[in-house]
C-alpha angles and dihedrals in degrees: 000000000000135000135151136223124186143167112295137197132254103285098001132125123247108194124199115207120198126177089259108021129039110201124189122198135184113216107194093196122098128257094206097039121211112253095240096038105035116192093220114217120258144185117316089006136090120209111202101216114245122270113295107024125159116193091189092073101022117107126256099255088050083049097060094034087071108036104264116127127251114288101240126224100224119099096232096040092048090053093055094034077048085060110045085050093056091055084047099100114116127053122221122190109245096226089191110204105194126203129172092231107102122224099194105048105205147296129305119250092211142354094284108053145149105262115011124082108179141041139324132175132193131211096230080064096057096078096163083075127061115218094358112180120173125240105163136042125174135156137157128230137165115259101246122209112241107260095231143012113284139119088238114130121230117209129204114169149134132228159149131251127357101104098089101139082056107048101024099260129177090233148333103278118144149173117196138170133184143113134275134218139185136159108243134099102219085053145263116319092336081286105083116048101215137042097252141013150120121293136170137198143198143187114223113030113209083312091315104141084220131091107235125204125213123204104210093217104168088064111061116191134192139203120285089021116139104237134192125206138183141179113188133166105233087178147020089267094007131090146161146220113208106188128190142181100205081198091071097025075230116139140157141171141207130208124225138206119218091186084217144039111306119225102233091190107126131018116205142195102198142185109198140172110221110248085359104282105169099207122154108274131186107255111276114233109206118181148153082043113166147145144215126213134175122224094197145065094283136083088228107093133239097179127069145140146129120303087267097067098071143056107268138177128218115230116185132173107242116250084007127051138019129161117220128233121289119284100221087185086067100010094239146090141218122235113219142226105238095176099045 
């Protein structure tokens, strides 16, 4: 089953069409808020923020009322947050197209498994924190053109949960953004339409025991462009993907629902071959790769930094895919073709 949801205008119907039910709904906010009385975003809804916006120097309720992530506190965090908000500069309307086939299959049990090439790092290893739990992931990479011909579909993204056999969790739950590529005209594995593109996922799905992708349709991406991405948890059960192409300054974001407590356990930066097809890929170049935890009571976080910052596993896919070691000087890491 498909159907789709997207930001809507004051007084206009958003309909969501499903294969059996057709349900048509008025939202009296508006898409475009007024700068004294904003209209804040909300699950299931982008708000793009009112003429004239800067979310360098907004605060950060105004931040999170339109969509941008949290503005971090480290030095080397807040330069590369400083730039993706700069590119930041043109609103595109999410245009989520769900479907309940799911493009990342799963967490790896150890640091050699089945589907993940990349890092991940758990909050029991980070033992200079007491209670740690993560609430934001981001990172940029270069979208990379598939190496051969093939409808495969090639994963980077980051996230949050869903490692939960690696790093001790209390369950699987997980919240993940990225973009996908393949080479083949007619799309990616007969599910996505196009050869490359944002997506996002998430496990549960409003208390659905079922994971749950989202095409980002609104947003289009090509090879070689410069991309953003981050998964942050705006509420106890709540969380976001902002997503950006630093090549079109374009950028968007949509809001999601768990339906339950989330396990904030384990934060990723992944490269991943959808239903495990180890065909040859161009290196992955992950940097600027970084989380945000909270060591409090409270889903806002007082802890961030770079990926090296923190205590991180390598996970790599035998005979496939292994990351290298962390590149201090970008605060990233490339993950490697180990059967080109």
């Amino acid at each position: 089953m498909n159907f789709a949801i997207s930001a809507v205008a004051r007084g206009a119907a958003a309909t969501l069409a499903c294969s059996t039910m057709l349900l048509t709904l008025t939202i009296p906010s508006a898409h475009v808020a007024r700068a004294d009385t904003p209209v804040c975003a909300y699950v299931g809804h982008a708000i793009a923020s009112p003429a004239g916006f800067d979310p360098l120097n907004a605060t950060d309720d105004q931040r999170r009322c339109y969509g941008f992530p949290p503005r971090p506190t480290d030095a080397t965090s807040l330069a590369a947050w400083t730039a993706a908000m700069r590119h930041a500069r043109s609103f595109v309307d999410p245009q989520v197209t769900f479907m309940t086939t799911p493009l990342s299959m799963g967490s790896p049990a150890s640091s050699q498994n089945a589907n993940w090439a990349g890092y991940v790092a758990c909050t029991h290893d980070q033992t200079s924190y007491t209670n740690l739990q993560w609430v934001q992931t981001w990172s940029q990479w270069i979208v990379q053109s598939p190496k051969q011909s093939s409808s495969a579909t090639l994963l980077d993204w980051n996230g949050l949960g869903g490692a939960a056999t690696t790093c001790a969790g209390s369950n699987t739950n997980v919240a993940q953004a990225g973009t996908w590529s393949c080479d083949s005209s007619g799309g990616c594995d007969g599910v996505l339409k196009s050869q490359y593109g944002f997506w996002l996922e998430q496990y549960p799905y409003n208390s659905l025991p079922k994971p749950i992708t989202g095409v980002i349709s609104g947003m289009t991406v090509s090879a070689g462009d410069t991309v953003y991405v981050s998964t942050i948890l705006t509420g106890f059960n709540t969380w976001e993907a902002f997503v950006e192409d630093f090549s079109t300054n374009k950028f968007t974001y949509y809001q999601g629902d768990f339906g339950t407590s989330f396990d904030q356990t384990s934060a990723e930066w992944v490269y991943e071959s959808v239903n495990i097809q180890k065909v040859p890929f161009n290196q992955r170049q992950f940097s600027n790769a970084g989380a945000e935890g909270s060591t409090q009571s409270s889903f806002f976080g007082n802890v961030n930094g770079q990926i090296q910052s923190f205590v991180t596993r390598a996970v790599s896919i035998p005979n496939y895919a292994s990351p290298t070691s962390i590149n201090r000087s970008n605060s990233g890491f490339n993950v490697v073709c180990n059967v080109c």
